[in-house]
MARVEX-403848 format. One record per residue: residue in three letters; x, y, z of N, C-alpha, C, CB in turn. Coordinates in steps of 0.1 Angstrom, whole numbers, plus 5000, padded with zeros to 4 digits. Glycine has a CB too. Layout:
<recs>
ALAXYZXYZXYZXYZ...
</recs>
This chain:
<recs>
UNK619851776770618451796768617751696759618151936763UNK618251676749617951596737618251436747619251646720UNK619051416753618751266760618151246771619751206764UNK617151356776616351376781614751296780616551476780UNK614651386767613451386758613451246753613551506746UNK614451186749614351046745614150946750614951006742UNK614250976764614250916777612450866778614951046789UNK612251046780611051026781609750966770610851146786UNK610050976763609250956749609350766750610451056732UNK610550706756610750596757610050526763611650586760UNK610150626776609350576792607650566778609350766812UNK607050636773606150596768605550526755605850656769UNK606450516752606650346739606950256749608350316725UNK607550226759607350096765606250066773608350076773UNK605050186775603650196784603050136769602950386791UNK603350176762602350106749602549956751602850156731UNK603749926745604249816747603649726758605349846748UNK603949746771603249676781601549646777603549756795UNK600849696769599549676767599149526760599149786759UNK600549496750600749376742601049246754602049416732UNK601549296770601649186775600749036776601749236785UNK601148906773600648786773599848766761599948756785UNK600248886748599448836739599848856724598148906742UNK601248846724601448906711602948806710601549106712UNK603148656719603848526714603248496706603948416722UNK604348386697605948436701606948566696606748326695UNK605548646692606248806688606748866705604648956679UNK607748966700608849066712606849136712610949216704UNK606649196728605749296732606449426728605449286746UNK605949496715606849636708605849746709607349616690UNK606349846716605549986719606150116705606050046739UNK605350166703605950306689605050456698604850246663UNK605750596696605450676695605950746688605350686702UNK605250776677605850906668605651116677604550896648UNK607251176679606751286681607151406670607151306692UNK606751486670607251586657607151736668605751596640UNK608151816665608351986670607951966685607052126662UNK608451826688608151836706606851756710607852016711UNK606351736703604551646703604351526699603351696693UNK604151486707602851346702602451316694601751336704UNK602551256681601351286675600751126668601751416663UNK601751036672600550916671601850796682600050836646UNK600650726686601450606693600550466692601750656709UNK601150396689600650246689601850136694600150216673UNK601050016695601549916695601449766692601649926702UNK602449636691602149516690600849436696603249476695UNK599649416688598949326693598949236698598449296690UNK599349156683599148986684600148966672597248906681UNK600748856675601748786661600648796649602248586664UNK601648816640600448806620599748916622598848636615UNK599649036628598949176626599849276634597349176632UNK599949386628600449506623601649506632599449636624UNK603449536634603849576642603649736646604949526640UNK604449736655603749896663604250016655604449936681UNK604950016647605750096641604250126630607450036636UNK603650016621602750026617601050106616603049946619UNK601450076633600150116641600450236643599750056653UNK601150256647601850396649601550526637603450366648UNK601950446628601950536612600450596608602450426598UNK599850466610598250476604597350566624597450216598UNK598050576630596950666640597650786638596750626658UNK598850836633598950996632597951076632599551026623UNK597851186635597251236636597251396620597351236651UNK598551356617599251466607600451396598599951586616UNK600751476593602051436584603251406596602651566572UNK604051276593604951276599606351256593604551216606UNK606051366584607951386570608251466585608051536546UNK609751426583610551526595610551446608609651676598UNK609351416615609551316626610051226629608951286629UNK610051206643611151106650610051016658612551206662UNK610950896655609850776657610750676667609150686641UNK609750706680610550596692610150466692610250626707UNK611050346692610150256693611550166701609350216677UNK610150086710611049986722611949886712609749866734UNK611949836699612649696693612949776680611649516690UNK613949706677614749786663613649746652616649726658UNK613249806648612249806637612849676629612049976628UNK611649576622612549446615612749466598611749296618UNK613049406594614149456582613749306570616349466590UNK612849236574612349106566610749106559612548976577UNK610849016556609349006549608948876559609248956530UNK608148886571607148766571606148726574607348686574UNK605348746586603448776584602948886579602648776597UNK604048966585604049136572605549166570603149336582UNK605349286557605749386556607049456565604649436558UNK608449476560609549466569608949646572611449406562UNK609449696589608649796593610049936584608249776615UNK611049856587612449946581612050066566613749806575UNK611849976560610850056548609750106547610550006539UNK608950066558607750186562608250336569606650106573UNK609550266576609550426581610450526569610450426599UNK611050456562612250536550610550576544613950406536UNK609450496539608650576525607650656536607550446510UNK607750676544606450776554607650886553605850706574UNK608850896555609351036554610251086567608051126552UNK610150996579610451016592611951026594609750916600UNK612251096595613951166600614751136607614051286605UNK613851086619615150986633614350946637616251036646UNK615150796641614550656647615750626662614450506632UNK614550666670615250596682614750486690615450686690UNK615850366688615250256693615850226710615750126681UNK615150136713615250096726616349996727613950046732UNK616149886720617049766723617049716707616349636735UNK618649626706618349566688617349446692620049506676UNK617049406680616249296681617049166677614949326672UNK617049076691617848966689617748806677617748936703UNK616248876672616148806662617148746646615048866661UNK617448646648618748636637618148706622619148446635UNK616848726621616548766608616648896611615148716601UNK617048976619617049116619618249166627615749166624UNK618549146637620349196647620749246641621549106652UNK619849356638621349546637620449516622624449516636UNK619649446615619749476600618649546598619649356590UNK617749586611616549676603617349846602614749696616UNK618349866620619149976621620049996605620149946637UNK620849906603622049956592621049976580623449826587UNK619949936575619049986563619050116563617649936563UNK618250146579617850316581619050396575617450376599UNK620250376584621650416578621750456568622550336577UNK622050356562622050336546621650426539621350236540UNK619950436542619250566539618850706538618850566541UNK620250746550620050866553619250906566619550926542UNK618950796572617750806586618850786598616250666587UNK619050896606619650916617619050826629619651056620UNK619650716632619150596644620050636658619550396638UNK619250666667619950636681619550506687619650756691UNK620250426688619950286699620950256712620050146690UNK619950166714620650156733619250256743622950286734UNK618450346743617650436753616850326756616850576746UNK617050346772616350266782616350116780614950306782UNK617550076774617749926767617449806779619649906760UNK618149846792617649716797615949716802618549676810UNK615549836804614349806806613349726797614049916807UNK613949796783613249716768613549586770613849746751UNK614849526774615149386775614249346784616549346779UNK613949376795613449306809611749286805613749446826UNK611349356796610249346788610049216780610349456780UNK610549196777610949076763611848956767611949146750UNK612048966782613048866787612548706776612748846807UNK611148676781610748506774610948546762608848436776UNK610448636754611248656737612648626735611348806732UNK613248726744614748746741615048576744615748876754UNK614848496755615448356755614948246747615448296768UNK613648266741613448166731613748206719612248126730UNK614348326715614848356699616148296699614948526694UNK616648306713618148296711618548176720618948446714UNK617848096722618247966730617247856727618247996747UNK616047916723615147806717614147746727616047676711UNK614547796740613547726751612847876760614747596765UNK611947816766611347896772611847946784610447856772UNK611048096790611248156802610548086813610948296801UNK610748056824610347926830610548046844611647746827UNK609048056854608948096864608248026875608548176861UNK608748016887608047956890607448036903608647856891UNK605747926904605548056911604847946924604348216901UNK604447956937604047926946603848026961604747816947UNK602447966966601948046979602247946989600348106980UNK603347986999603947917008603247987023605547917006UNK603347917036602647977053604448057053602147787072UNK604548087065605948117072607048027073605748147085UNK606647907080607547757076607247717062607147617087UNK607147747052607647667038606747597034608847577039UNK605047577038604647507033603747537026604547447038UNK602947437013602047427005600647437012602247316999UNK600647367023599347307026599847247041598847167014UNK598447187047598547197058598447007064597347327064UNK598046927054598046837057598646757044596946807064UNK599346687044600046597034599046547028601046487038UNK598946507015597546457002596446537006596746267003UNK596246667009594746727013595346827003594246787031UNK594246936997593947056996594047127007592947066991UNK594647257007594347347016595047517012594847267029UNK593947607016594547727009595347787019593447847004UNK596147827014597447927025597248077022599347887021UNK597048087011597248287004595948337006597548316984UNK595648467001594148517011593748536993594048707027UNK592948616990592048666983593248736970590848786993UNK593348846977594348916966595648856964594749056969UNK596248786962597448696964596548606951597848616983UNK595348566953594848436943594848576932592948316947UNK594048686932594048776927595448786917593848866938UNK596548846924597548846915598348736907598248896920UNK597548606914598048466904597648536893597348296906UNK596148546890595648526877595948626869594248506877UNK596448696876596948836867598348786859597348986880UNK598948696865600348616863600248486848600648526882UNK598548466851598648366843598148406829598048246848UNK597748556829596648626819598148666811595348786825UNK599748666817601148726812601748626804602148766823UNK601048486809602048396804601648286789602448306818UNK602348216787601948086775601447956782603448026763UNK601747916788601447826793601947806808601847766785UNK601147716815601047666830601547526832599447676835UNK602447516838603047356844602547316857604747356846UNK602147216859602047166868602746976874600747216869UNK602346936884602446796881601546736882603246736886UNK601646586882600446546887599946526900600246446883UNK600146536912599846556920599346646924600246536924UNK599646716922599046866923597246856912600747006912UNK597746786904595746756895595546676907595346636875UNK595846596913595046466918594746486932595946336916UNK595846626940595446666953594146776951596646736960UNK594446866941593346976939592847036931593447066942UNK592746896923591746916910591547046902590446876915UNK592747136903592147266894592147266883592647396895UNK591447396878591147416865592347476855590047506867UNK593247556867594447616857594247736849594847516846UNK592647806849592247906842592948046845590847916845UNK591848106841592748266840590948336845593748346817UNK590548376856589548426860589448556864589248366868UNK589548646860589348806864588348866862590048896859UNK587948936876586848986867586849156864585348946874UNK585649186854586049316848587349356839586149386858UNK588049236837589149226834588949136818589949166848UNK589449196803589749126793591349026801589849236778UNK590948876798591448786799592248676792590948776803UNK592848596791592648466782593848406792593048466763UNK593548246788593448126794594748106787592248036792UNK596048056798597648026789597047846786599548046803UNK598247776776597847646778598347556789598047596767UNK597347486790597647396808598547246807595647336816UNK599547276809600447156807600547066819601847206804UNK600346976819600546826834601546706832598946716836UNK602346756839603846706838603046526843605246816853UNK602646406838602346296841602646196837601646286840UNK603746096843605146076835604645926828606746066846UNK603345856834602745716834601345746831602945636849UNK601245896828599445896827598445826837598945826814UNK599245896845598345786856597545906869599945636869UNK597046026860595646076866594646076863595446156868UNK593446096864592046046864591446086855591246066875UNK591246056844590646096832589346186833590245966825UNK588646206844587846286847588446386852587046246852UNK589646376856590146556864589646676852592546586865UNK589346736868588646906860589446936846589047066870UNK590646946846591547036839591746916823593247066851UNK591146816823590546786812589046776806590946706809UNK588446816811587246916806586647046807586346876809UNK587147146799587047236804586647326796587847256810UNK585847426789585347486780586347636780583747486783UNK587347606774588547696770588847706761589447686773UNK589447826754589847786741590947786741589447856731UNK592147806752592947716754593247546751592947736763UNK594147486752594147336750594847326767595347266733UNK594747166768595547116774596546996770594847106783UNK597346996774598646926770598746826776599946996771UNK599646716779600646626789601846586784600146486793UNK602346596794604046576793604246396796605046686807UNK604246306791604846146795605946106792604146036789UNK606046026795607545946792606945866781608445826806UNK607945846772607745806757607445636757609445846747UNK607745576772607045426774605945416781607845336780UNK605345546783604245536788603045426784603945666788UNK602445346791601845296786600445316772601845256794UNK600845246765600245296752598645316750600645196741UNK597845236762596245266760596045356766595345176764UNK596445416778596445516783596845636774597045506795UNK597445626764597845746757596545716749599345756749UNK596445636743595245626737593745726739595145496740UNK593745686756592745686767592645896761593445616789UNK593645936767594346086764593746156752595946086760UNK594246086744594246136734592646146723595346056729UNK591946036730590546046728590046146732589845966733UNK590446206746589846336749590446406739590146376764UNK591346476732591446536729592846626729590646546733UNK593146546737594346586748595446566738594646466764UNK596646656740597846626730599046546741598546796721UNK599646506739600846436745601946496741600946306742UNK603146516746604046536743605346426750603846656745UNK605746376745606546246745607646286751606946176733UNK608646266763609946306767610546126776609546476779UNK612146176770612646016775612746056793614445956766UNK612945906795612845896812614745936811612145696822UNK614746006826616645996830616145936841617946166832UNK617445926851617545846863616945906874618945826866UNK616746046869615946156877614746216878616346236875UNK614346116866612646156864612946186847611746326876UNK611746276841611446266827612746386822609546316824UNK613346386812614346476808613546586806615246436796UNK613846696819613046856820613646926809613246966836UNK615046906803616046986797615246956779618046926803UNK614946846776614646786764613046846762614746606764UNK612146826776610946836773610747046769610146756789UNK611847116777611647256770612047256756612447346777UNK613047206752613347246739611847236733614547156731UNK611147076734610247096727608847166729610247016724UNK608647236738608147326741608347486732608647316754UNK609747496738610547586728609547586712612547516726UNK609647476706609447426691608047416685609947286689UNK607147446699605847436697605347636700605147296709UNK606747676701606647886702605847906719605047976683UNK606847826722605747826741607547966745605847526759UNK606848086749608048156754607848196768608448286745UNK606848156773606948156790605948006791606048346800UNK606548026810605747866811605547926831607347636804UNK604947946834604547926848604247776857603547996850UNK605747736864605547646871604847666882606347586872UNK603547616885602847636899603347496910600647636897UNK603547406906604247326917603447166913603847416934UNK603847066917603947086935605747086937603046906947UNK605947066950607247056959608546966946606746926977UNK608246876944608746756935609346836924607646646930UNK608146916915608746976901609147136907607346976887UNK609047186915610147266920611447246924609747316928UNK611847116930612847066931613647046921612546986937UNK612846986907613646906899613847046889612846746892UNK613547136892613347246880614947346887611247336880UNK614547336904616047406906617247316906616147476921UNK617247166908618347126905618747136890618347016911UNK617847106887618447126866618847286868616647096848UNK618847376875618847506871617947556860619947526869UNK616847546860615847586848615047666852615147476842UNK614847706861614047866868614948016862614247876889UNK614448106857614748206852614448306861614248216840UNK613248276872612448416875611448346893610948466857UNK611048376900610248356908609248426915610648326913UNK608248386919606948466918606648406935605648416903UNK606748446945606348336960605748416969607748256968UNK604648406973603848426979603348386991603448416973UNK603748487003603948437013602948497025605448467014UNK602448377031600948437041601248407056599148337036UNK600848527063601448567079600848427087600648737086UNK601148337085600748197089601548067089599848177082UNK601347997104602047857101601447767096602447797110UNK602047647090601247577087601547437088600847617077UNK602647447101602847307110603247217094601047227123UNK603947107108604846977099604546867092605546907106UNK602846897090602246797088602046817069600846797099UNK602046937068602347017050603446997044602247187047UNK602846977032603846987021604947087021603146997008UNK606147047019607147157021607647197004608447107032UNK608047367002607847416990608747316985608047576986UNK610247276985610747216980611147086979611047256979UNK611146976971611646816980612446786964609946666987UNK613146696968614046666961615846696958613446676955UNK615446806968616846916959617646976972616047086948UNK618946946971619346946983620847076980619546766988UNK620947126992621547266993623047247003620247377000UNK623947257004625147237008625547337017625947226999UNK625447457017625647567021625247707013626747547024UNK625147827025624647927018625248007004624648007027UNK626647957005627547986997626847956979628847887002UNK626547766984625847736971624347796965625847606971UNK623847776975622247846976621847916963622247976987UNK620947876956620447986942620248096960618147916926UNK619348176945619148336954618148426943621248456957UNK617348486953616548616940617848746940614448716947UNK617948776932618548886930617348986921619848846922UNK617949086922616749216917615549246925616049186904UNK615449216937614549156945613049276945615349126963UNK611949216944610749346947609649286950610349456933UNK609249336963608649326977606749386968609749476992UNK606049316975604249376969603849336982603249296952UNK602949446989601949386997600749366991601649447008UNK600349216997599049186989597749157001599249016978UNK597149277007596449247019597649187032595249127014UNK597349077039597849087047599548987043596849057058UNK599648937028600348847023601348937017599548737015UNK602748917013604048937007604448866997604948927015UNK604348906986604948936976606148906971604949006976UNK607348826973609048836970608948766952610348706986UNK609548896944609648856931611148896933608748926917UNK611448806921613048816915613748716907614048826927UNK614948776896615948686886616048556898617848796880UNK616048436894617048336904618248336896616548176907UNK618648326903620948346906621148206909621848486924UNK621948116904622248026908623848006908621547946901UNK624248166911625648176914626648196902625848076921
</recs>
């Protein structure tokens, strides 16, 4: 009965939690519900990095005393001093009796040290309830605390045959309405947006985050441009955001053109050339170092290619519209070549969305 209840109480610390989605990097998204004699009686959660964790929020919306109560919360409560207050000692001086966590927190300043404090104290901790869910929550957390680079998705709206577009160097839309719809919903989740340059120089977008009725914000817009060699007027460097926009060059890029960049405003980020194009594996770390914990690759064909041969996709997002779109389009992938089915990446975890008359296929990529 009692692992029941925990269950459920869980299922709603991680509804909190999801509220913090795309906005609370490079902090874990952390949900809290305090219940007492079977009740409710306060729940909060993680905003934003440098203000209150949820355990916090939690404390201060009670509604009553909570000596005796049991406090759920999706991440092991942290156990340090550093934009605040470690939460471990808020819950020992509020009085609260059992702490049941979701997942430990893989953070090296905390792993197991907020749990063994409570211990210590006399505070009964159950952990592990609904743990992979809590993980699957925190995936871009969980891999930049503990690997230093970011969660890397990529996402593209392909016809039936594989393609981008319908005529090679043109613009052209393939997905319908709700499909663009659930991009932006995708980009309101993430830190930042990759693209390349062709992709600025075929269709000039903006890279924004547009919803409407919808509180929003804009991830930062990264352009993979290895020679700086797009048009200083492209949209996606002027743009009234309070986002930034970035570029990715090769470190010999020529130097007035960085110049040219950098007048705008623009930051550069420097990565050496390999025999394969710009080192994707070097340019995350530093990504990683600038607290980037997701990055949505939208494409084109080229940096999808180079992103599955390095194996550097974590996740995929593809979007698929009841349409051909003949041999004359860009095809989703170039560069990257496949041997047999045997070798094949693959989605695993697979989950299907109708989007009007367009499909949906999300899932982990498996690269075997």
């Amino acid at each position: 009965m009692k692992e029941k209840q925990d269950k459920h109480f869980m299922r709603l610390a991680l509804k909190e939690a999801r509220k913090g989605v795309g906005r609370t990097s490079p902090n874990p998204c952390v949900g809290s519900v305090i219940v007492k004699n079977g009740q409710i009686i306060a729940k909060g959660y993680h905003k934003k990095a440098g203000t209150p964790h949820a355990e916090i929020n939690a404390l201060r919306n009670s509604s009553e005393s909570v000596v005796g109560a049991t406090i759920y919360v999706t991440l092991e409560p942290c156990n340090h001093t550093g934009k605040t207050p470690p939460c471990s000692r808020a819950i020992l001086d509020a009085g609260l009796s059992r702490v049941v966590v979701g997942m430990t927190d893989p953070n090296p300043l905390v792993n197991g040290s907020g749990i063994d404090f409570l211990r210590r104290h006399g505070i009964e901790v159950k952990s592990g309830v609904l743990e992979q869910e809590c993980e699957s929550l925190n995936s871009p957390f969980i891999k930049q605390i503990t690997q230093g680079i970011p969660w890397i998705i990529m996402k593209a709206g392909v016809s039936l045959d594989g393609r981008l577009n319908y005529q090679y160097g043109h613009a052209g839309w393939i997905t319908g309405e709700q499909s663009a719809h659930e991009v932006h919903k995708l980009r309101n989740t993430v830190d930042a947006i990759l693209v390349g340059r062709k992709t600025v120089e075929i269709d000039n977008p903006s890279l924004t985050t547009r919803l409407k009725h919808l509180a929003s914000k804009d991830p930062i817009r990264i352009i993979l441009d290895t020679d700086l060699s797009t048009s200083l007027s492209s949209k996606v460097y002027h743009l009234d955001s309070k986002a930034p926009t970035w570029i990715i060059c090769a470190t010999d890029a020529p130097a007035v053109k960085k110049e040219d960049f950098q007048n705008l405003g623009i930051k550069l980020i420097e990565v050496d050339r390999t025999d394969k194009g710009l080192d994707l594996r070097l340019l995350l770390k530093k990504l990683g170092k600038e607290n980037i914990c997701s990055v949505l690759v939208e494409g084109g064909a080229r940096l999808h290619g180079a992103f599955l041969r390095e194996k550097l996709f974590d996740f995929a997002h593809l979007f698929y519209a009841p349409l051909f779109a003949g041999d004359q389009g860009v095809s989703l992938i170039e560069g990257y070549d496949v041997q047999d089915r045997s070798t094949a990446p693959r989605l695993v975890h697979v989950m299907h969305k109708r989007l009007g008359d367009d499909i949906l296929i999300s899932g982990q990529v498996s690269y075997r």
